[in-house]
Legacy VTK file of the C-alpha trace (Angstrom):
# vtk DataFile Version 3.0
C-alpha trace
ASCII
DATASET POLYDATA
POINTS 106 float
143.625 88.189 132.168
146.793 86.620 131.233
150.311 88.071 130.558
150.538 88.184 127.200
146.963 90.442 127.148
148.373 92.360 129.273
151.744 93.153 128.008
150.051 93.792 124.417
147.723 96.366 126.105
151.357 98.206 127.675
152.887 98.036 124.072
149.557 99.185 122.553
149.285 102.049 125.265
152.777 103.036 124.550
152.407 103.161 121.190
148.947 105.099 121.092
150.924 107.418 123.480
153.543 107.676 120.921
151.381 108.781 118.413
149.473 112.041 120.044
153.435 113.209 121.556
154.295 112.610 117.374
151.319 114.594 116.754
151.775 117.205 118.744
155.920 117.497 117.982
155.278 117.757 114.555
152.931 121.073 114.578
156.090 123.558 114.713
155.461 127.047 116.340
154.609 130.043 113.658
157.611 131.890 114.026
158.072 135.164 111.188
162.093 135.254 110.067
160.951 138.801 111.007
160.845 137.635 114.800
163.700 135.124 114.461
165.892 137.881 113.488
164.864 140.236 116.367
165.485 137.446 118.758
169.098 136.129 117.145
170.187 139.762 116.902
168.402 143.188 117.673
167.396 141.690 120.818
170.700 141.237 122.447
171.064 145.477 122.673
167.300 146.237 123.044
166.419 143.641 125.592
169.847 144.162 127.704
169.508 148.070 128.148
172.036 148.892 125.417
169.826 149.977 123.370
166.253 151.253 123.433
163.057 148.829 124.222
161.787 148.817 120.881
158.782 146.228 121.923
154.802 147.586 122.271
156.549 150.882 121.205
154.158 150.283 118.393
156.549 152.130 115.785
155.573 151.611 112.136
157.346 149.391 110.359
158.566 151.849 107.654
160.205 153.466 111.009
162.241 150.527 111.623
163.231 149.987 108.354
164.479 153.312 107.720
166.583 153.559 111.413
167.657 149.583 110.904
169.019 151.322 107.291
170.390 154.735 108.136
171.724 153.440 111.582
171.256 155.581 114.398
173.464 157.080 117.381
175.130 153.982 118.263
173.216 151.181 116.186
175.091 150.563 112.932
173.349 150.445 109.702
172.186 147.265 108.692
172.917 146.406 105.124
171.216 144.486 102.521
173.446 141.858 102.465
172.920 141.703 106.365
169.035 141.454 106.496
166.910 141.537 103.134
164.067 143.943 102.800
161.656 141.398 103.056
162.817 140.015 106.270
163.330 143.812 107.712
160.249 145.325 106.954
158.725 141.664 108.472
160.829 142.477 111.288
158.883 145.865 111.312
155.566 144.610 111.189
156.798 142.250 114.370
157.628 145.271 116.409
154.195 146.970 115.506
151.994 144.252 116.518
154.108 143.482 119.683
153.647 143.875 123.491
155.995 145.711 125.929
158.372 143.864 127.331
157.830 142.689 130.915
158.788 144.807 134.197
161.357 142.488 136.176
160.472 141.156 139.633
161.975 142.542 142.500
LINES 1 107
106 0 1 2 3 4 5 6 7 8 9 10 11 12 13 14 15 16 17 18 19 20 21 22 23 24 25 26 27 28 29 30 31 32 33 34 35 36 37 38 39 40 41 42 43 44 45 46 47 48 49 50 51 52 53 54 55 56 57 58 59 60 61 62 63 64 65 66 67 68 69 70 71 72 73 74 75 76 77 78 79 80 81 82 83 84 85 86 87 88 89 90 91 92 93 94 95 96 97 98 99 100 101 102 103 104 105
């Protein structure tokens, strides 16, 4: 085997190893703008303890549209111009289908 064999087996290696990490970077995790909202904003009251765990509550989303809407004790209202309906009652349907939040370890 001489060095020039060699090296082009590294560069095509390298390259074929290329590919599959290109392959696999370009398939881009489902993610609903239902959930993206929740995580950006609801999430920093109802995942800190400010607000109430609204995960694997399995509330219907017509629920959380009308509180996210009317607003409720502390929660303000959230207007149209501050999440569409589409993206609310999304954001709904994300809350429905999801699990509890995990217990923290002691």
């Amino acid at each position: 085997m001489t060095l020039a064999s060699t090296s082009c087996r590294w560069v095509l290696a390298a390259c074929l190893s290329g590919l599959s990490l290109t392959t696999l970077a370009a398939q881009p995790q489902e993610i609903s703008p239902g959930q993206r909202y929740y995580e950006k904003i609801c999430s920093k009251c109802h995942e800190a303890g400010i607000g109430p765990v609204l995960k694997g509550r399995g509330l219907a989303p017509e629920t959380v549209v009308a509180f996210a809407r009317i607003g409720v004790n502390a929660m303000p209202a959230f207007r149209v111009t501050d999440i569409d309906d589409a993206t609310l009652y999304d954001l709904g349907v994300f809350l429905s289908k999801s699990q509890p939040l995990a217990a923290p370890k002691q």
